[in-house]
N, C-alpha and C positions, 0 to 999 in steps of 0.2 A: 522360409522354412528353417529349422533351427539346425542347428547340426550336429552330429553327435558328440564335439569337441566343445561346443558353447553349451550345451548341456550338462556334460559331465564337469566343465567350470563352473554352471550355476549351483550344480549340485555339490561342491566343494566350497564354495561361497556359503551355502545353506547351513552347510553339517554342524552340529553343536561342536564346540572347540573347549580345549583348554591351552592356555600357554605357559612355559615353565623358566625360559630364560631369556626375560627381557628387562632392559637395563633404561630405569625411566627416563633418565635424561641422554639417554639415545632416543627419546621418543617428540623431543626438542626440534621440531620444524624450524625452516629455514625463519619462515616469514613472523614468527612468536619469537623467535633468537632476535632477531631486528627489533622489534616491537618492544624487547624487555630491552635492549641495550640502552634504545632509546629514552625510555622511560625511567632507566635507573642509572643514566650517565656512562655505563661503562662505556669505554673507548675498543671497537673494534678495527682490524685491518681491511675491511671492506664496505665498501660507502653504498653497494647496493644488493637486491636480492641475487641479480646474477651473480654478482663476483662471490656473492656467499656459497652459491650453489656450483660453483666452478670447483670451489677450494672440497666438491664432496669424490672428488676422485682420488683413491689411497693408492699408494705407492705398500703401505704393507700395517703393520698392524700398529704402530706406533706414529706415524703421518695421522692415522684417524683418531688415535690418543689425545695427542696435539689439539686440533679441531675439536673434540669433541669436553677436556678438558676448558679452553678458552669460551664453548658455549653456554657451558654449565656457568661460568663467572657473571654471566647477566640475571642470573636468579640472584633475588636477595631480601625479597619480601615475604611474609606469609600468602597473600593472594597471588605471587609469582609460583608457587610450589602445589598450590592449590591449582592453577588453571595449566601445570604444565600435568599433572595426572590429572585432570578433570576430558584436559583435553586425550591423552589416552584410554579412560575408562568410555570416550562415547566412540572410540578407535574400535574397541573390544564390542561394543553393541553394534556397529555397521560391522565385523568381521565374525558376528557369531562367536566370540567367544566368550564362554560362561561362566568359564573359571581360568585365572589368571595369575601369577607368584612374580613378584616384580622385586628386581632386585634396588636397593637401595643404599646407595655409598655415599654417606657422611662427611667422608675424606673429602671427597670434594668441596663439601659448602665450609668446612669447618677454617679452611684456610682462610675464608672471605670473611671472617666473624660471625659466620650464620652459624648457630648453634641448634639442638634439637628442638627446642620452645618452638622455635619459626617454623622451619621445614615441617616438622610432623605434625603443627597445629592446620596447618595445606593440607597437606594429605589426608590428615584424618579426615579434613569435613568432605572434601573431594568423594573419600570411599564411602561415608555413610552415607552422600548426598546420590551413589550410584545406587548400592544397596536400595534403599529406599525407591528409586525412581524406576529401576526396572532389574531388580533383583540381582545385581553384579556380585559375582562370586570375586573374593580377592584376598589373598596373603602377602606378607610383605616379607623378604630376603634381608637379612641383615649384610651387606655385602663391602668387603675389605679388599684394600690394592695393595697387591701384593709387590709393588714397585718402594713401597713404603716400607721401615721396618715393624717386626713383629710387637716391639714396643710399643711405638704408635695405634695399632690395629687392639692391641689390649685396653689401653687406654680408652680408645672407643667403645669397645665390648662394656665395661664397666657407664660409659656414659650412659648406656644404650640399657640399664637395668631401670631407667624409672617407664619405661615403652618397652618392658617386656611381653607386656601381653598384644603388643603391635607386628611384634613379629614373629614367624613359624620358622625361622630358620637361618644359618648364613652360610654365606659365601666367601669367595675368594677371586676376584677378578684382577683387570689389568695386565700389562704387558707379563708374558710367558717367560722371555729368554731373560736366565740370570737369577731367577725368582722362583724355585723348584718347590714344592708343596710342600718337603718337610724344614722349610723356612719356617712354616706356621703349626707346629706339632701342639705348643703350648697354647694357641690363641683353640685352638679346634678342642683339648683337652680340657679345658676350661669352660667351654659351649656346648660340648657333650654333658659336662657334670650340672648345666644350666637346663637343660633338657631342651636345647635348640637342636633341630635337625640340621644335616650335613649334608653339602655338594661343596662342588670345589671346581673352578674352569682348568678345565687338563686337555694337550694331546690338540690343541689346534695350532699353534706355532711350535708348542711343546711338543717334545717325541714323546712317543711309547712311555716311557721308565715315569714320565710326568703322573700319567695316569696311574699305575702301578703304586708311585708314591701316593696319590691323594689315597687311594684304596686301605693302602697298608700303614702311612703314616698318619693318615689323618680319618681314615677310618667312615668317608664320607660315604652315603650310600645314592649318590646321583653323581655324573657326574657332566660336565657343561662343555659342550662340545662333544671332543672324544675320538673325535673323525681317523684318527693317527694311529686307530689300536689296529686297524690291519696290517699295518708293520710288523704287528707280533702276536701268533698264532695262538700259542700260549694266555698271554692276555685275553685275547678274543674268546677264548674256552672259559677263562673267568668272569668276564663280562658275562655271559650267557650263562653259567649256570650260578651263577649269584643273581642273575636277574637285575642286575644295575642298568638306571637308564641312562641312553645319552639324550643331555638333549642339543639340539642338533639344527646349525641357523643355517641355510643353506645360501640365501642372497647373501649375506655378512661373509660365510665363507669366500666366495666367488670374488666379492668388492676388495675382501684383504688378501687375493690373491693365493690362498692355500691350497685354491683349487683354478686352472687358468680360465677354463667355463665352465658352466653348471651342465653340460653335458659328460664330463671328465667326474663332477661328484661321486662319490663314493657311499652314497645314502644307502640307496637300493640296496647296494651288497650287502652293506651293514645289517638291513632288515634280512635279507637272504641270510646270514648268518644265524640267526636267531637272537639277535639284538634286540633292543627295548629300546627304539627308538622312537622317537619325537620330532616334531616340527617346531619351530622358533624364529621369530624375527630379530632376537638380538637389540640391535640399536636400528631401528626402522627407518626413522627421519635421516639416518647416512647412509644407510646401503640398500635403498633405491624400494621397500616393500615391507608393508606389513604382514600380517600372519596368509592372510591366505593368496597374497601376493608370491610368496615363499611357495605352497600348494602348485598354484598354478604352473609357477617357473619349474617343478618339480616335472609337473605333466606334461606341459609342450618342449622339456631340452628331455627327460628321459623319462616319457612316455607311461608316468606314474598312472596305474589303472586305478580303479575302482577298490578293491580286493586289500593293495599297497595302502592307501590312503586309509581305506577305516582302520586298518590295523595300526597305521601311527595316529590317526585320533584316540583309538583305543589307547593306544598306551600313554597321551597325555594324561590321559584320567588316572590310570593305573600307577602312572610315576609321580602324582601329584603329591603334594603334601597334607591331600585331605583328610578325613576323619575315614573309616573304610565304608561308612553307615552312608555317608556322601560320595564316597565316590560309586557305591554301586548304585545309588539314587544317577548320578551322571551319565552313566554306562548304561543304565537302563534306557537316559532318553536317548541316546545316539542309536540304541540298536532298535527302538521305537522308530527312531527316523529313518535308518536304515531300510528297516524293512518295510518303510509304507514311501520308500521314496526311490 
């Protein structure tokens, strides 16, 4: 007999998805990290898949920077960039989700001499080969580290004009502390006048004020994470009646320690607030779960109902970066599902 807890999981499993903040080469498995090292020379500090998967325990958000940095370094071919999204877009078809915004940092490969030609010529065939095969919804993030300076981030902004029509929007990732949002006032001012849409990662190592600045200095209208705005009440009243979404990784939280367990998260209130939040896996292959991994852990540490869950499905659709023609085509089919399921 089924029981009403593996029910309400399969029925979370099912539900059409959207995802909004996921970071593709967090989506870099252990045992494809190996595979490419192997295959492109590079030299790793670990000789097998356990020692790799030992090293996925973080001490805090810059331990997984480290690791997740050094794994990206075994990409370096076109079919390397290709099968490391290919392998996430069939991630997205077993996790039900239909439409997906993945972010995309350059910084990274550009150090190795991988320039745009390579990388994007992966990618590209990856999403039309989704596209085609079973109708993958997908935008791409144009997404900058903010560890970096805002020189460098321009720099790339500029590279990133012959693939402008590849991407819907950018970002601002990487380590928080030291690295305050209006570091990037001119890189964001420049991307608004390009007609790129705007988020910015605030307010998950960052306090409060982080958020506030992506808001007011950079003028972003999502913003990535967010978890940290019930430190400030005020805030939290702008959030809600701006309607800005978080979006919101809850395993990633938990693994980088911003939260000690995911019964201690802070989701729930948030959506109690009247927040516009989201579900997100983040960087998946290091903090232990993809999308509806995230759902679940949601449900069995705090007891996320039915009622909770559609309404943060709902709002990935709503906070997307789609067309509005599409997203109420999306919204349609969830409350389709909804109600015949």
């Amino acid at each position: 007999m089924i029981s009403e807890q593996n029910r309400f999981e399969d029925w979370l499993r099912a539900a059409p998805k959207a995802e909004l903040h996921l970071h593709l080469d967090g989506t870099l498995g252990a045992g494809r990290l190996l595979q490419l090292a192997d295959k492109n020379n590079v030299p790793l500090p670990y000789n097998t898949l356990q020692e790799l998967e030992a090293a996925y325990h973080f001490e805090n958000l810059q331990s997984f920077l480290d690791l997740y940095y050094l794994g990206a370094s075994v990409l370096r071919e076109e079919e390397d960039f290709y099968a490391l999204m290919m392998d996430y877009l069939l991630r997205c078809r077993k996790n039900n989700i239909v439409h997906t915004e993945i972010m995309i940092e350059p910084q990274t490969y550009l150090p190795n001499g991988i320039d745009f030609p390579v990388f994007m010529a992966g990618f590209q065939r990856a999403v039309m080969e989704a596209r085609s095969r079973w109708g993958q919804s997908v935008q791409l993030i144009l997404s900058f580290l903010r560890h970096l300076p805002e020189s460098a981030a321009l720099d790339v902004l500029d590279k990133a004009e012959n693939y402008r029509d590849d991407f819907v929007a950018i970002g601002l990732a990487s380590s928080e502390q030291g690295n305050p949002p209006q570091k990037f006032t001119e890189l964001y001012r420049r991307a608004r006048e390009r007609g790129y849409r705007l988020t910015a990662h605030a307010g998950e190592e960052g306090p409060p004020a982080f958020i506030r600045s992506a808001l007011e200095d950079l003028t972003v209208e999502r913003i990535d994470h967010g978890v940290r705005c019930l430190e400030d009440d005020t805030l939290v009243e702008v959030l809600r009646e701006r309607r800005i979404p978080l979006t919101v990784c809850p395993l990633s939280n938990v693994r980088l320690c911003v939260f000690p367990t995911m019964k201690q998260h802070n989701i729930l209130q948030l959506l109690a607030r009247g927040l516009v939040v989201t579900v997100n896996s983040d960087d998946p292959a290091y903090f232990g779960g993809y999308l509806n991994d995230n759902f679940i852990a949601l449900h069995r540490a705090l007891n996320l109902n039915r009622s909770q869950a559609l309404q943060m499905l709902r709002n990935g659709f709503e906070a997307s970066f789609l067309a509005t023609a599409e997203k109420s085509e999306r919204l349609k089919k969830l409350n389709d599902f909804a109600e015949a399921s």
